[in-house]
PATORMI-363473 format. One record per residue (C-alpha): residue number from 1; residue in three letters; y, z, x. Coordinates in steps of 0.25 Angstrom, whole numbers, plus 5000, padded with zeros to 4 digits. Each point is the difference from the previous one (the first is absolute). Layout:
N
{pos = NUM | code = ALA | Y = Y | Z = Z | X = X} $
...
# end
This chain:
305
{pos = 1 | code = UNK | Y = 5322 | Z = 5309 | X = 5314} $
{pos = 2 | code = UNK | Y = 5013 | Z = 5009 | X = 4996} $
{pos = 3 | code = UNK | Y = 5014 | Z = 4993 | X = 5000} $
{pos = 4 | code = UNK | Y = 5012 | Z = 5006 | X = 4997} $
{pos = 5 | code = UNK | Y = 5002 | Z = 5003 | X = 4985} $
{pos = 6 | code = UNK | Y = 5014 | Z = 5004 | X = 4999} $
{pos = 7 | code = UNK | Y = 5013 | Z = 4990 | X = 5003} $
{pos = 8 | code = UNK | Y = 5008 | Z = 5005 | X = 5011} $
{pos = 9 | code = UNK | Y = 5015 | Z = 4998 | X = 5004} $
{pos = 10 | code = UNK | Y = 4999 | Z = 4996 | X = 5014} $
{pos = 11 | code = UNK | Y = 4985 | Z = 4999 | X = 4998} $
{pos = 12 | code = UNK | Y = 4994 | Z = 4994 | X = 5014} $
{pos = 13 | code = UNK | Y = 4988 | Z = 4991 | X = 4994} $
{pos = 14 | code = UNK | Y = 5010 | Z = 4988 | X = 5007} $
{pos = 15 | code = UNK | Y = 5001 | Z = 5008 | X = 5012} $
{pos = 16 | code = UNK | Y = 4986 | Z = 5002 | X = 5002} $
{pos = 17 | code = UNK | Y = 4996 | Z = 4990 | X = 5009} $
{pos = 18 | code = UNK | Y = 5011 | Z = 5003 | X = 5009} $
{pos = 19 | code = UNK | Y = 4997 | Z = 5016 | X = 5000} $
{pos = 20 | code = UNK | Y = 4985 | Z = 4997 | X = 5003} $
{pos = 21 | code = UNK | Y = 5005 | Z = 4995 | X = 5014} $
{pos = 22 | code = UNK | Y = 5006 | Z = 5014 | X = 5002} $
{pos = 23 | code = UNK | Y = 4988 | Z = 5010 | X = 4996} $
{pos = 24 | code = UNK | Y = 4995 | Z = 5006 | X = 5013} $
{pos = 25 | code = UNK | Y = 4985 | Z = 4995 | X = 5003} $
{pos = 26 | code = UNK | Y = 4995 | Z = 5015 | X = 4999} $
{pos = 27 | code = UNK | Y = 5006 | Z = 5012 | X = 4995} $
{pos = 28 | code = UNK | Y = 4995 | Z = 5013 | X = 4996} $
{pos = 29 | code = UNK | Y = 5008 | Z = 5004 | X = 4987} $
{pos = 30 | code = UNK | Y = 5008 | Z = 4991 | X = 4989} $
{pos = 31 | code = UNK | Y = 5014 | Z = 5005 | X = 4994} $
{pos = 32 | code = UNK | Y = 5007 | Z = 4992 | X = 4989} $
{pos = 33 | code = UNK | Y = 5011 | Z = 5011 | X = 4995} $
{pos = 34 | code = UNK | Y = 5009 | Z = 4990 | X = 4991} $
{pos = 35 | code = UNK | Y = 4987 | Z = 4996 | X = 4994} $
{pos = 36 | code = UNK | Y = 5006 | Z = 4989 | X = 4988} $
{pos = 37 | code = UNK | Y = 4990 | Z = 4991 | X = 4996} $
{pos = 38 | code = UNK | Y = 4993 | Z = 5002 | X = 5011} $
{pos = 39 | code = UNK | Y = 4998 | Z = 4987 | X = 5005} $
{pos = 40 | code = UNK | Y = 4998 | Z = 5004 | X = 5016} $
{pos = 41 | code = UNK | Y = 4989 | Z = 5010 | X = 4996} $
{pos = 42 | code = UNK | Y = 4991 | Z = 4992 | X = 4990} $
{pos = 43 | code = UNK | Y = 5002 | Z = 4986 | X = 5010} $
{pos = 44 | code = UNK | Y = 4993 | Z = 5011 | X = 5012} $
{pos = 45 | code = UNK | Y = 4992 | Z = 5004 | X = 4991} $
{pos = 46 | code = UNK | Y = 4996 | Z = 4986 | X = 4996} $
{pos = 47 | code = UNK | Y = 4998 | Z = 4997 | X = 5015} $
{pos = 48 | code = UNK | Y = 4991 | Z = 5010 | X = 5002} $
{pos = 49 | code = UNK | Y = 5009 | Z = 5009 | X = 5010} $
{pos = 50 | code = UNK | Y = 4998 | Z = 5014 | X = 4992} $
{pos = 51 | code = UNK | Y = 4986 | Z = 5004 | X = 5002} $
{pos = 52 | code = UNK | Y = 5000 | Z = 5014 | X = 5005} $
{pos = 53 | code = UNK | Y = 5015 | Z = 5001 | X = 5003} $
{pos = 54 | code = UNK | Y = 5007 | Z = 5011 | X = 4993} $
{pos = 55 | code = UNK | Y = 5010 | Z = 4992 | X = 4991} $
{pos = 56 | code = UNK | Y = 5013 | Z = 5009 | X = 4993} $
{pos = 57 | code = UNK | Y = 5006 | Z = 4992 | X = 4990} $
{pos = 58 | code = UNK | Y = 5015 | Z = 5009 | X = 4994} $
{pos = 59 | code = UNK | Y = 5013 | Z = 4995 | X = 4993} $
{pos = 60 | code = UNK | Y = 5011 | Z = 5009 | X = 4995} $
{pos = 61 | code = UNK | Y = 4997 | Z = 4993 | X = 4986} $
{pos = 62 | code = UNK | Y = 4992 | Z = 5010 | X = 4993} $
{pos = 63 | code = UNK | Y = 4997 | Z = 4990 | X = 4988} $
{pos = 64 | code = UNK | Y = 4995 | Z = 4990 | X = 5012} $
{pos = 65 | code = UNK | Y = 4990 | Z = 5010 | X = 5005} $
{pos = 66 | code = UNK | Y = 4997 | Z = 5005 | X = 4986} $
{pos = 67 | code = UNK | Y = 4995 | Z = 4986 | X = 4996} $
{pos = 68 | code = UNK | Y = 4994 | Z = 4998 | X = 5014} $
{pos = 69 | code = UNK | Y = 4991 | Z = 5015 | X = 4996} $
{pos = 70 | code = UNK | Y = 4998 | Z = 4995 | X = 4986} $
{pos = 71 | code = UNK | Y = 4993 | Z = 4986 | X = 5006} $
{pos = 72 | code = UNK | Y = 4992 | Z = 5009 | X = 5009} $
{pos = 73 | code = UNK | Y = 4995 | Z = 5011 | X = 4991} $
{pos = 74 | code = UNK | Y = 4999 | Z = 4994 | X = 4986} $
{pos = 75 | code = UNK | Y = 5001 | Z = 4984 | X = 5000} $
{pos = 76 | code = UNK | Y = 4992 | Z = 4996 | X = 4987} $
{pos = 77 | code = UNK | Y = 5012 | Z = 5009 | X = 4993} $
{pos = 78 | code = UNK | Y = 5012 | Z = 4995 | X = 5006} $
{pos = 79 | code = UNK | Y = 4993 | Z = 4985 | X = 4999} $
{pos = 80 | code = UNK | Y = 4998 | Z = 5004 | X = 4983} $
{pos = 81 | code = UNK | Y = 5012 | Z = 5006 | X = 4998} $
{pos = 82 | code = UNK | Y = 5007 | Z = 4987 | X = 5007} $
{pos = 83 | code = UNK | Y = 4992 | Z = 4991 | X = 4991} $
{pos = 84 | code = UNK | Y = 5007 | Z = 5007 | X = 4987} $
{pos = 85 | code = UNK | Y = 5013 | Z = 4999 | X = 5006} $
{pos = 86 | code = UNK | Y = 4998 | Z = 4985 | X = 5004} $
{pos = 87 | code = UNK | Y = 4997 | Z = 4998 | X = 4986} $
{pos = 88 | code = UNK | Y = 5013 | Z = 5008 | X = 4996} $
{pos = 89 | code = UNK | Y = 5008 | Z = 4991 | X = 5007} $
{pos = 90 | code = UNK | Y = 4993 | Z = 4988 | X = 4995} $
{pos = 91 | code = UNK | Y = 5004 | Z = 5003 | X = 4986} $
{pos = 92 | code = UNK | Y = 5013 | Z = 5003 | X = 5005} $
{pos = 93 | code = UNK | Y = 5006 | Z = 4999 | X = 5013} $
{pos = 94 | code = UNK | Y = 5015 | Z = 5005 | X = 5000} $
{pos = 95 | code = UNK | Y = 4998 | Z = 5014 | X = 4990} $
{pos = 96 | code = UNK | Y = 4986 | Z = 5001 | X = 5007} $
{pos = 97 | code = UNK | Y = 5006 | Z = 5002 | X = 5013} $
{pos = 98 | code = UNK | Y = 5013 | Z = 5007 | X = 4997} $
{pos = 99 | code = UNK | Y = 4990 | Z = 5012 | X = 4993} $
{pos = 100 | code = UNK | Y = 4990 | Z = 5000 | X = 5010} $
{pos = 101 | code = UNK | Y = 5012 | Z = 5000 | X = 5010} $
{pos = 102 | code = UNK | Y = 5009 | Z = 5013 | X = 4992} $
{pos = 103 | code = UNK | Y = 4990 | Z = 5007 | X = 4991} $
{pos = 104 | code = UNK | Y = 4990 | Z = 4999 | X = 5009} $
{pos = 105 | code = UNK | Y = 5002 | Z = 4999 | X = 5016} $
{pos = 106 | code = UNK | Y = 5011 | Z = 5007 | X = 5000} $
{pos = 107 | code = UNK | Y = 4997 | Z = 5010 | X = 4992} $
{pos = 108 | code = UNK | Y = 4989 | Z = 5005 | X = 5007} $
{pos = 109 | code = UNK | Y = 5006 | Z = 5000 | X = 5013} $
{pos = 110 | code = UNK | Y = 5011 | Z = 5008 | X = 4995} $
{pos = 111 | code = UNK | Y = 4989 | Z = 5010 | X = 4995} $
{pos = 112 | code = UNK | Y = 4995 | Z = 5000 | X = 5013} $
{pos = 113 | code = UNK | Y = 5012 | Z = 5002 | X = 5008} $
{pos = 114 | code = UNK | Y = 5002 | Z = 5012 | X = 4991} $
{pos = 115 | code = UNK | Y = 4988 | Z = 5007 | X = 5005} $
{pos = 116 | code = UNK | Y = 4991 | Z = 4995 | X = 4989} $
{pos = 117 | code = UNK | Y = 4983 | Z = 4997 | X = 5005} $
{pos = 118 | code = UNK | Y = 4996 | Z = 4988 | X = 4996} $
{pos = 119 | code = UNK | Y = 4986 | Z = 4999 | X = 4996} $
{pos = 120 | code = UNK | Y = 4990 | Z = 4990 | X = 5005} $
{pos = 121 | code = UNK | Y = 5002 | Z = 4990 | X = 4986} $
{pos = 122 | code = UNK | Y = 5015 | Z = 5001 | X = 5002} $
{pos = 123 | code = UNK | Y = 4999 | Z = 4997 | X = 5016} $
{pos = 124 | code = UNK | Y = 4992 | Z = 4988 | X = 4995} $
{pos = 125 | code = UNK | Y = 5011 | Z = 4995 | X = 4990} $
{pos = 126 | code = UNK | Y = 5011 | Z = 5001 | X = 5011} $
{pos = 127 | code = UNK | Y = 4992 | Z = 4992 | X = 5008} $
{pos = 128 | code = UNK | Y = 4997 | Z = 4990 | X = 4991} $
{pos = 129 | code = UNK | Y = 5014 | Z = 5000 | X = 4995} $
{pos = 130 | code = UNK | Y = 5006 | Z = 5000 | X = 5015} $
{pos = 131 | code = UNK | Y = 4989 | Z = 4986 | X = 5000} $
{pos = 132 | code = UNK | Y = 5005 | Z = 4994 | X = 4987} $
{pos = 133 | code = UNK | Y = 5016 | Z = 5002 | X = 5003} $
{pos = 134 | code = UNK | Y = 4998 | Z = 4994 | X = 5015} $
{pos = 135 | code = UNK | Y = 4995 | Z = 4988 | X = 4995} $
{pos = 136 | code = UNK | Y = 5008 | Z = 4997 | X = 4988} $
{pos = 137 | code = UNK | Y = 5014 | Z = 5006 | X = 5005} $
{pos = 138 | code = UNK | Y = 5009 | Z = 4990 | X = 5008} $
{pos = 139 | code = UNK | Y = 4996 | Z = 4995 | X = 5015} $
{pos = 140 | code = UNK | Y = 4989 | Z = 5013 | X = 4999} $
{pos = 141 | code = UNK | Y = 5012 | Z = 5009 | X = 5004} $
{pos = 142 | code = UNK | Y = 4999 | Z = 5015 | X = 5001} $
{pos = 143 | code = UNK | Y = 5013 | Z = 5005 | X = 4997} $
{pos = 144 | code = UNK | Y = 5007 | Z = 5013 | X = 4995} $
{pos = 145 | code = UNK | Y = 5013 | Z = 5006 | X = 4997} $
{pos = 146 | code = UNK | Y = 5008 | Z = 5010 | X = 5002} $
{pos = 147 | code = UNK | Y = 4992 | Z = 5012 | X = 4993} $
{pos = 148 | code = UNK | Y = 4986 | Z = 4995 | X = 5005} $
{pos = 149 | code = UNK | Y = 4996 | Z = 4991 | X = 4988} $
{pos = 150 | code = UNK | Y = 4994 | Z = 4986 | X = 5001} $
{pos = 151 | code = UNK | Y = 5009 | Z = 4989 | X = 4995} $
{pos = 152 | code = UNK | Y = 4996 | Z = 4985 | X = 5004} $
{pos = 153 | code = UNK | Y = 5001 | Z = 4991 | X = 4987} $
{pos = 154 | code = UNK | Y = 4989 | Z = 4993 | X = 4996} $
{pos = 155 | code = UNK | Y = 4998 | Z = 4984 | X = 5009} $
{pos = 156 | code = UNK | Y = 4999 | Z = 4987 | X = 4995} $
{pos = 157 | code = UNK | Y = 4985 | Z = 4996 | X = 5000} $
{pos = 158 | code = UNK | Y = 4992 | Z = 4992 | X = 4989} $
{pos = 159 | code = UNK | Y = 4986 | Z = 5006 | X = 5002} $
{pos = 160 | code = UNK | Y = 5001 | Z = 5012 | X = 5011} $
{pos = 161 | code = UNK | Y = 4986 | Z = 5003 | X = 5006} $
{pos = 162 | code = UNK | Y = 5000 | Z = 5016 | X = 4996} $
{pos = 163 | code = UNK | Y = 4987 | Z = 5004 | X = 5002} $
{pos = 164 | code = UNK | Y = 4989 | Z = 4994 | X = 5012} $
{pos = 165 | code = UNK | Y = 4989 | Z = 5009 | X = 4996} $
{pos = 166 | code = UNK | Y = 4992 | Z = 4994 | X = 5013} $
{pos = 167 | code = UNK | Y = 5010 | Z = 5002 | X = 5009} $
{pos = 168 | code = UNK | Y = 5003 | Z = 5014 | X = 4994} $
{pos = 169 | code = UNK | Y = 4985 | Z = 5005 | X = 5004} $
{pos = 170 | code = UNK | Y = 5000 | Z = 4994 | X = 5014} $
{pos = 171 | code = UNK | Y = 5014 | Z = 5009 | X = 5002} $
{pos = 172 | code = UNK | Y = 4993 | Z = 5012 | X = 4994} $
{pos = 173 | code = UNK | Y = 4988 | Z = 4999 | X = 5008} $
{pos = 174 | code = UNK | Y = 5008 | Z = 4997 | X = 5012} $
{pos = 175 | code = UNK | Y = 5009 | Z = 5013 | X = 5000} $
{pos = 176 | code = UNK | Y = 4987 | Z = 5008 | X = 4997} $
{pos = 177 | code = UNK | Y = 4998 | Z = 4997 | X = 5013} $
{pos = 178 | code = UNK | Y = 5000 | Z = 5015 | X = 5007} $
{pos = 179 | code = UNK | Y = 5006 | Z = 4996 | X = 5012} $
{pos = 180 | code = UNK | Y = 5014 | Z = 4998 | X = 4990} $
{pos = 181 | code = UNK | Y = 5010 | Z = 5009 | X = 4998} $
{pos = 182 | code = UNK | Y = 5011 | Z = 4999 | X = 4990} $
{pos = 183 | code = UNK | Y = 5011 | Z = 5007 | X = 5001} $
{pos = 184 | code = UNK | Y = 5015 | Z = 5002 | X = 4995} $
{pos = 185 | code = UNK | Y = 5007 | Z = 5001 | X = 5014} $
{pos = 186 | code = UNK | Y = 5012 | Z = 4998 | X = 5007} $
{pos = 187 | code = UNK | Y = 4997 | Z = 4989 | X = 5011} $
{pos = 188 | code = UNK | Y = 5005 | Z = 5010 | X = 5011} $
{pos = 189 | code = UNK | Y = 4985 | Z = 5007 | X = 4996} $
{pos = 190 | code = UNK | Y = 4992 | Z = 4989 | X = 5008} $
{pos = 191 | code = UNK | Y = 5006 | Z = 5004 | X = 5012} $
{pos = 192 | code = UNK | Y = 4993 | Z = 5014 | X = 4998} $
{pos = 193 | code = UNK | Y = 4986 | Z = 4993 | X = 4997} $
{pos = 194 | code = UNK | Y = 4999 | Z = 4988 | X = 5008} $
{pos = 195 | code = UNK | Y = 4990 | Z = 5002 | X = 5014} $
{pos = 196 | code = UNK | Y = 5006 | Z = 4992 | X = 5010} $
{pos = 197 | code = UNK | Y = 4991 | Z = 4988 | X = 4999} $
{pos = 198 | code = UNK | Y = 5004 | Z = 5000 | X = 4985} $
{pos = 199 | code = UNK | Y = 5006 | Z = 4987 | X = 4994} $
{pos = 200 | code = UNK | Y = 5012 | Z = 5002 | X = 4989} $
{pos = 201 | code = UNK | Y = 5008 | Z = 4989 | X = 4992} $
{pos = 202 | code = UNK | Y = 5013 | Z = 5003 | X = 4995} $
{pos = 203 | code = UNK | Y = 5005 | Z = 4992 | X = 4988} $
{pos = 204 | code = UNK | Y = 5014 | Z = 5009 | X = 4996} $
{pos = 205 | code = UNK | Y = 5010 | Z = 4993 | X = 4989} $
{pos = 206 | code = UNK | Y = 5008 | Z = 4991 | X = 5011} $
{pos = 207 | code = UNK | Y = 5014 | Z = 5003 | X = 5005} $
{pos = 208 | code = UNK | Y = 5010 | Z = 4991 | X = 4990} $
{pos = 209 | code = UNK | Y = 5004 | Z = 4987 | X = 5006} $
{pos = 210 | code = UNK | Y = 5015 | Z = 5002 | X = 4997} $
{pos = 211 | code = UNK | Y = 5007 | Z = 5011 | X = 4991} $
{pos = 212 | code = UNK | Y = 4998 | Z = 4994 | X = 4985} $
{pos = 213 | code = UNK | Y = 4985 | Z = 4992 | X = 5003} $
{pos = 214 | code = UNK | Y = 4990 | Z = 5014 | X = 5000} $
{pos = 215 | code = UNK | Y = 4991 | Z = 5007 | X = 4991} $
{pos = 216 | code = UNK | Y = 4998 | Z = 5015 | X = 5004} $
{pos = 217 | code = UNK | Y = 4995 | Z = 5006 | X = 4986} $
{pos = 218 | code = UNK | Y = 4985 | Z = 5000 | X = 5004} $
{pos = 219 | code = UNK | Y = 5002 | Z = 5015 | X = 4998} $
{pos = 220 | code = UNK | Y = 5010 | Z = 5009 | X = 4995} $
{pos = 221 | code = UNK | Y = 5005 | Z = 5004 | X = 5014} $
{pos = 222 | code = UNK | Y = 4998 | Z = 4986 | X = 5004} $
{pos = 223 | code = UNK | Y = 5002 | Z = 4996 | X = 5016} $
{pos = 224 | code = UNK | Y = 5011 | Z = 5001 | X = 5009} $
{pos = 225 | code = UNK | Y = 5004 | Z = 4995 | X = 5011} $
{pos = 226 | code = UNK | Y = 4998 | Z = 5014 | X = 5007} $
{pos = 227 | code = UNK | Y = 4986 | Z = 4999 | X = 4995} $
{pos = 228 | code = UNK | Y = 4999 | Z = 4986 | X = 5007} $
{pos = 229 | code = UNK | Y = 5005 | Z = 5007 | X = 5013} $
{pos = 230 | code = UNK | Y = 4990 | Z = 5012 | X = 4998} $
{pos = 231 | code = UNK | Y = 4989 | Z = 4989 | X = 4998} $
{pos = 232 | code = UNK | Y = 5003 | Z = 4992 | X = 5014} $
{pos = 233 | code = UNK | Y = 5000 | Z = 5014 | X = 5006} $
{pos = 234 | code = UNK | Y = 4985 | Z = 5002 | X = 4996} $
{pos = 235 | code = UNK | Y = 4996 | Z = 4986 | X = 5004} $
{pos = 236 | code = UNK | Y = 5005 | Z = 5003 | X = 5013} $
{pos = 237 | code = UNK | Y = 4994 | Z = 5013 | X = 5001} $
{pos = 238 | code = UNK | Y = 4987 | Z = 4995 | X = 4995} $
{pos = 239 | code = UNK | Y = 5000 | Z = 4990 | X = 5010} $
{pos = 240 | code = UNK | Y = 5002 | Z = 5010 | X = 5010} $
{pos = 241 | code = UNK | Y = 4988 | Z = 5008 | X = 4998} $
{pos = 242 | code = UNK | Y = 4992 | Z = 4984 | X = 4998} $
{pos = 243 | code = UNK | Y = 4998 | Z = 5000 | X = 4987} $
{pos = 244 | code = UNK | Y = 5000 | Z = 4984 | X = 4994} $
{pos = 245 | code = UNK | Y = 5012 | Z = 4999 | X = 4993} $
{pos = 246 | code = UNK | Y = 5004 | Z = 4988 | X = 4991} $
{pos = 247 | code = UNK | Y = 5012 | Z = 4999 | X = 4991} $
{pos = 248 | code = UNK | Y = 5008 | Z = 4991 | X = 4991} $
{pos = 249 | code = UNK | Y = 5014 | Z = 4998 | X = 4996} $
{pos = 250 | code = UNK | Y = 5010 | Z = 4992 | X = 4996} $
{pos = 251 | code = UNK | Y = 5009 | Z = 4992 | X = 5010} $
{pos = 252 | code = UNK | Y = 5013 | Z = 5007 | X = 4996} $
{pos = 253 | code = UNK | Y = 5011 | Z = 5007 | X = 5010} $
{pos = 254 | code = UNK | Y = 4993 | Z = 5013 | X = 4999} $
{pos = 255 | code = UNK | Y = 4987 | Z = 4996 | X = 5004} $
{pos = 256 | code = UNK | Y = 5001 | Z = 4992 | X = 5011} $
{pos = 257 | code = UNK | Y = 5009 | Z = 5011 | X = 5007} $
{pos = 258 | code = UNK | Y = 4990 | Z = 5009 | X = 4997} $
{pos = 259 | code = UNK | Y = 4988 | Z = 4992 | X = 5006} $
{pos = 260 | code = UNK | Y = 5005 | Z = 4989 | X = 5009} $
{pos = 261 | code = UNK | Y = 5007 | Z = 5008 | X = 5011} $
{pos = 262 | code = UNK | Y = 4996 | Z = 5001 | X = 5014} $
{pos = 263 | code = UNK | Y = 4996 | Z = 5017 | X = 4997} $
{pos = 264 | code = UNK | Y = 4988 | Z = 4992 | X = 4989} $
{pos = 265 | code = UNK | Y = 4997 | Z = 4991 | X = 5010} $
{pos = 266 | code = UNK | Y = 4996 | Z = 5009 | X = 5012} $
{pos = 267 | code = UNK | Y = 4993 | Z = 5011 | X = 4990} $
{pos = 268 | code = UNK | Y = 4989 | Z = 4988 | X = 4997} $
{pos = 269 | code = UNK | Y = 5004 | Z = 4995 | X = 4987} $
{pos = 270 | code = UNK | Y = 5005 | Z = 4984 | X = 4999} $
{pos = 271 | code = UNK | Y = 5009 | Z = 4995 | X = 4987} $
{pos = 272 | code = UNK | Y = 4995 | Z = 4985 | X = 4996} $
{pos = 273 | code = UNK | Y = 5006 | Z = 4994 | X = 4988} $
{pos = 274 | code = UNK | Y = 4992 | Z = 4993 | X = 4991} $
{pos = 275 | code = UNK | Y = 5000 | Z = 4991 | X = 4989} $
{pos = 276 | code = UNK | Y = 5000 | Z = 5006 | X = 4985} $
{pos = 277 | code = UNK | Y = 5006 | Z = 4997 | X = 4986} $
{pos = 278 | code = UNK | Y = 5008 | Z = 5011 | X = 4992} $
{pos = 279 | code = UNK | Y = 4992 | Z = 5004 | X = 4986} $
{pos = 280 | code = UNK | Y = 5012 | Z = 5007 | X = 4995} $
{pos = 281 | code = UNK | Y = 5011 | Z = 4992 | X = 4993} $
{pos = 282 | code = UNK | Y = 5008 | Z = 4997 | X = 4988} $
{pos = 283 | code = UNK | Y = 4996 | Z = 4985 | X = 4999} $
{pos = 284 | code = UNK | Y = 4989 | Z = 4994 | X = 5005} $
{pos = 285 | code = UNK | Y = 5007 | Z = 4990 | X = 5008} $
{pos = 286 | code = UNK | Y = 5005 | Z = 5012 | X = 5008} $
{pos = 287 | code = UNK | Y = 4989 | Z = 5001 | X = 5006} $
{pos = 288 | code = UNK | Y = 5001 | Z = 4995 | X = 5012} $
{pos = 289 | code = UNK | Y = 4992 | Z = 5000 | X = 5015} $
{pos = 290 | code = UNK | Y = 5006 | Z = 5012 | X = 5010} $
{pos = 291 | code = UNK | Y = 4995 | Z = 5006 | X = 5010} $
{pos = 292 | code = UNK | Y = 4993 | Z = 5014 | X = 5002} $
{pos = 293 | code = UNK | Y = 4996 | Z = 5008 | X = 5011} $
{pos = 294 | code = UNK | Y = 4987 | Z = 5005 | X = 5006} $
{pos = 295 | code = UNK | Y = 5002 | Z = 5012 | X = 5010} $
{pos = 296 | code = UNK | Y = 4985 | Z = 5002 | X = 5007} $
{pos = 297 | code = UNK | Y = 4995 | Z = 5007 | X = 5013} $
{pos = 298 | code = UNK | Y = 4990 | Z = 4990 | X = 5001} $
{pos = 299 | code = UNK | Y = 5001 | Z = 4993 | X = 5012} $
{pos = 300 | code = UNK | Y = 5007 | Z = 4984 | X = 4997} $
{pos = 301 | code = UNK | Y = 4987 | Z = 4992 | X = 5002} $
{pos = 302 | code = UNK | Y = 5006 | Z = 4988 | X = 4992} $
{pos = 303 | code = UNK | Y = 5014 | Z = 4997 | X = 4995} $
{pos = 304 | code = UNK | Y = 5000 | Z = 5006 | X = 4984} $
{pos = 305 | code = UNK | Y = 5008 | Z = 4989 | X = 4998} $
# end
């Protein structure tokens, strides 16, 4: 059965057990528009809720999407081509990653974003490259600067698992499904596609807890707080129209004006604050339990609590 393959900042593998409590029993479409690691889409997967619903699947994150198309239309290459650069890194970790990371990553993508096609073999080396630096680089984080190019250093692990060539397939196989769409959207594009009896999980970067503790690079043009507000509006307009909505953030300033206020309250959607531990930072000892929230229309059954 497919898992996640990627490691994701703010990856929702711990929240899991709470969001199950907030999928709606039955719903006629599935939306995941920050799609990450996935981790909602393969646990409903996993659970059988999927059959026959029409499921899109987007991100902004064009090398995201990329390696999710490459896994459904050519796995064997992407799992080959990984092997050879598990072995790089084998011989030598540090040089390994910084070539694969410069000459080759970013290159590429800067050939892209000048216009240049790639061909199927060179999708497949982005893909398996996007794989290689995610599992090696430090705490799995996508991150870029100011001109676009990915720049996380390399991690701190002893033996990194690069390549799951049985997990790989079952993802392939999984996105062939032709029910699944992938697509390189703006989230605002679910609210355009989604029936009324449609089911949508948003997983956006979080709203920063204070001024100095957030991470926003996720993309170049990164995500304000304007976008958060545009983002509640949706949820709230969604829910209106009785589309399920779920949503997670952080429990910063900004986000629980946006989403625990009376106006949230009477549109359908409740705020529950749940346990969860950060992934991102400097020490390991930093990370310590929080909170996050989960904003849902489905009706409190039991406290998520």
């Amino acid at each position: 059965m497919a898992v996640p393959f990627l490691k994701w900042a703010g990856g929702k593998r711990q929240l899991l057990p709470q969001i199950r409590r907030c999928v709606p029993a039955r719903f006629g479409a599935y939306a995941e528009p920050f799609l990450g690691s996935g981790a909602v889409f393969f646990d409903l997967v996993r659970q059988g809720r999927l059959p026959g619903v029409p499921v899109r699947l987007s991100d902004t994150n064009a090398d995201l999407i990329g390696t999710y198309e490459a896994l459904r239309d050519d796995v064997e290459a992407v799992i080959t081509r990984l092997m050879h650069l598990a072995r790089g890194h084998a011989r030598d970790a540090a040089r390994h990653y910084y070539e694969v990371r410069d000459v080759q990553f970013n290159r590429i993508r800067a050939g892209a974003a000048g216009g240049a096609a790639l061909s199927s073999h060179t999708r497949v080396d982005l893909a398996a490259a996007f794989i290689y630096l995610n599992r090696t680089c430090y705490n799995g984080l996508y991150r870029t600067n100011a001109l676009g190019a990915f720049n996380t250093p390399m991690g701190r692990y002893v033996r990194p698992r690069i390549c799951d060539p049985d997990n790989l397939r079952a993802v392939g196989q999984v996105l062939q499904h032709p029910r699944i769409t992938l697509t390189t959207t703006d989230y605002r594009e679910v609210g355009t596609w989604l029936p009324a009896d449609g089911f949508v999980y948003f997983d956006p970067p979080y709203a920063p807890l204070s001024r100095t503790a957030h991470f926003r690079a996720y993309t170049a043009a990164g995500f304000s707080d304007d976008e958060q507000r545009r983002l509640r509006d949706l949820a709230l307009g969604l829910a209106a129209r009785q589309v399920h909505v779920l949503l997670s953030n952080s429990v910063s300033p900004l986000a629980r004006a946006l989403y625990e206020s009376a106006d949230v309250r009477r549109s359908g959607l409740r705020a529950c604050r749940v346990p969860a531990r950060r992934a991102i930072s400097t020490r390991v000892t930093g990370r310590v339990g929080v909170k996050e929230l989960l904003v849902t229309t489905v009706p409190r059954r039991h406290p998520l609590t």
